[in-house]
C-alpha positions as CSV (number, residue, x, y, z in Angstrom):
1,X,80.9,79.8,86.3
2,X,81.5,83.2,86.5
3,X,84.2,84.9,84.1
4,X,83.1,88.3,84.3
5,X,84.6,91.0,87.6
6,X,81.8,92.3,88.9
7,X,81.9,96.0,90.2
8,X,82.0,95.1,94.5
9,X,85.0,92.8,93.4
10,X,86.6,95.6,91.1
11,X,85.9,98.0,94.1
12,X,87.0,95.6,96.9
13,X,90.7,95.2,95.0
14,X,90.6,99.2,94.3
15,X,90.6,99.3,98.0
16,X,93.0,97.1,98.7
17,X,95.1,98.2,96.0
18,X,95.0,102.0,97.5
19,X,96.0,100.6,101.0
20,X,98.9,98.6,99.9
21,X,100.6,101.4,97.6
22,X,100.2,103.3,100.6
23,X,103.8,104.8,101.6
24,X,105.3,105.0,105.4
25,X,104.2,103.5,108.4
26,X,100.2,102.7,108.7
27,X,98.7,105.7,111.2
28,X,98.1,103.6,114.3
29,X,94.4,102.4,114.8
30,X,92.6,101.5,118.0
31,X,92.4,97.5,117.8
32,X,88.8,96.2,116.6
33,X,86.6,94.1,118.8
34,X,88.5,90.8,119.7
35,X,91.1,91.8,117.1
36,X,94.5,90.1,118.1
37,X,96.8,91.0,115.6
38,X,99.6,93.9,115.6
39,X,100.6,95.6,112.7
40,X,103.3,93.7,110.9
41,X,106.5,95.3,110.8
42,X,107.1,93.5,107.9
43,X,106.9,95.7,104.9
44,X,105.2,94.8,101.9
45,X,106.8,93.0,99.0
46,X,105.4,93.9,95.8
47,X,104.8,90.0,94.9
48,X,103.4,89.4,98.0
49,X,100.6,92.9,96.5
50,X,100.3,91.0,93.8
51,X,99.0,88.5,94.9
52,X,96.6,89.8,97.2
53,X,94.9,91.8,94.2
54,X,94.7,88.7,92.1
55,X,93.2,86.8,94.8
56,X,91.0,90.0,94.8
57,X,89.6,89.6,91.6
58,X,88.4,85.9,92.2
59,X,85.9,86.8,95.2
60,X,82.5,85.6,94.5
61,X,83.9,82.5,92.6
62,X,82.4,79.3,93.6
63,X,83.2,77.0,95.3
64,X,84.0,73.2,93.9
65,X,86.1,70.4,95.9
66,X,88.7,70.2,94.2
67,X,88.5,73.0,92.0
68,X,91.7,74.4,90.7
69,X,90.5,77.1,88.2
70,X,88.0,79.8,88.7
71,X,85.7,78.8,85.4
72,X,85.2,75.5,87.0
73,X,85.4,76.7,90.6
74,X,87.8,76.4,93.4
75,X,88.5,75.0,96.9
76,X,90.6,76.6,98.7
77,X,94.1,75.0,97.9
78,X,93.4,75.2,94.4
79,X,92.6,79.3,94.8
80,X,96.0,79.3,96.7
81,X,97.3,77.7,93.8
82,X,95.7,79.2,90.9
83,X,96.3,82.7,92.4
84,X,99.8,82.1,93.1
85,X,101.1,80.4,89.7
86,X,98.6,83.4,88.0
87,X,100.6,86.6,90.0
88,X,103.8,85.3,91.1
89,X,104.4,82.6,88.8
90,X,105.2,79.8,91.2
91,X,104.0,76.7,91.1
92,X,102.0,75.3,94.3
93,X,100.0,72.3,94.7
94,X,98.7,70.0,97.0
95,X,96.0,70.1,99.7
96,X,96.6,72.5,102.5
97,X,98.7,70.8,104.7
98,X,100.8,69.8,101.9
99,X,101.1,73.5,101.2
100,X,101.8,74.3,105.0
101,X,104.8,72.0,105.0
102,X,106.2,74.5,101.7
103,X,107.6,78.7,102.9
104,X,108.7,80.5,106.1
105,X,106.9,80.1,109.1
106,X,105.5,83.6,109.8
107,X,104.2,85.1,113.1
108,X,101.0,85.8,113.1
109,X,102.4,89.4,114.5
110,X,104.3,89.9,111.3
111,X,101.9,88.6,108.6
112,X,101.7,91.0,105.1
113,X,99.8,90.7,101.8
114,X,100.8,87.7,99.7
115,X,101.3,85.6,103.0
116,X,99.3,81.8,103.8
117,X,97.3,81.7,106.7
118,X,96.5,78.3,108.0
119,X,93.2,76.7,110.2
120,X,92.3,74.0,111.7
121,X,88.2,73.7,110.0
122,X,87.7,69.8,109.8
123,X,89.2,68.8,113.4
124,X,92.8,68.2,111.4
125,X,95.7,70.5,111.3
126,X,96.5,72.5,108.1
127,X,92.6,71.8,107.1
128,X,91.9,75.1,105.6
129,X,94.1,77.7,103.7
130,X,93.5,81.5,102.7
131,X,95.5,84.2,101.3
132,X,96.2,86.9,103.9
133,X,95.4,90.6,102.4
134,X,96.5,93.2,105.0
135,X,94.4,94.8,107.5
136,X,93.4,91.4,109.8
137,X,91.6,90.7,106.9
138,X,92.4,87.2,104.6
139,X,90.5,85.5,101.2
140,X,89.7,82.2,100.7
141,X,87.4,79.4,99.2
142,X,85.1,78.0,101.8
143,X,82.7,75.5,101.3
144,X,80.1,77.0,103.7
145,X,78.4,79.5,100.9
146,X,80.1,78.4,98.1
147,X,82.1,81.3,96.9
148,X,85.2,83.2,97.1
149,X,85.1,86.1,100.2
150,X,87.3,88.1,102.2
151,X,87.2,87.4,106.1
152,X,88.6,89.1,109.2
153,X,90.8,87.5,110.9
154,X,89.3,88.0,114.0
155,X,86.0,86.1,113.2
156,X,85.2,84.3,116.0
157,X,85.3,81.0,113.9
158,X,88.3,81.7,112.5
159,X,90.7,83.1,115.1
160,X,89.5,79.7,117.5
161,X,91.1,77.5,114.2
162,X,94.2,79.5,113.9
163,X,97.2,77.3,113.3
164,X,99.7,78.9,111.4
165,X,101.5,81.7,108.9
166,X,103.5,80.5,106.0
167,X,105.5,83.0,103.4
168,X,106.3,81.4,99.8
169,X,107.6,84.8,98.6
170,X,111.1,85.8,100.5
């Protein structure tokens, strides 16, 4: 049980918080190796920020099946949940495919900070959810390693799971 921010997750949400006040268009980048997604031409909602720094401040939180709070740990509905009721005050529940049938379906072309990303990780749909954070990159709660972490997109693992984009903010 871990209460305390520790200076990488203070660092890692400094980071993002830098690249998400960012103003204008992002400079364009050469893609990464086996990165598929575009730039979203989405722009950023401040609730959708929000939330990606909250979810931020949880990483190295471990993991617990059916965890719903970070001082008892969290799986990775309840992080969606707990992050989302925390920093945009709306309340979510429900495993993730109940939360994939909730928001607008987003392309996975368009997705921003704040938005649901959805895999396939048990051989069922909607299986696994994370919190995208901006730059190809998402957080989640798996159970493999039990703790909170930030993931690219393009991971081998998860880019083969892919399903789907949800927003619950606009």
């Amino acid at each position: 049980m871990r209460c305390r921010l520790s200076l990488s997750s203070l660092l890692s949400a400094l980071g993002v918080a830098f690249v998400l006040a960012a103003c204008g268009s992002p400079a364009p980048r050469p893609p990464g190796e086996g990165e598929t997604i575009a730039q979203s031409r989405r722009p950023a909602s401040p609730a959708g920020a929000d939330v990606a720094l909250y979810a931020l401040t949880l990483i190295d939180t471990g993991y617990r099946f059916g965890g719903k709070n970070p001082q008892a740990g969290l799986d990775c509905s309840g992080m969606v949940s707990y992050v989302f009721g925390q920093a945009a005050g709306l309340k979510v529940s429900g495993s993730a495919a109940d939360i994939a049938r909730q928001g607008r379906p987003v392309g996975r072309h368009e997705l921003r900070a704040g938005d649901l990303v959805f895999f396939n990780t048990l051989n069922r749909p909607f299986s696994h959810v994370g919190i995208y954070i901006g730059d190809n990159r998402f957080i989640h709660a798996p159970s493999s390693n039990g703790a909170v972490r930030v993931e690219q997109m393009s991971n081998r693992y998860f880019a083969q799971r892919y399903e789907a984009a949800r927003s619950l903010l606009d």
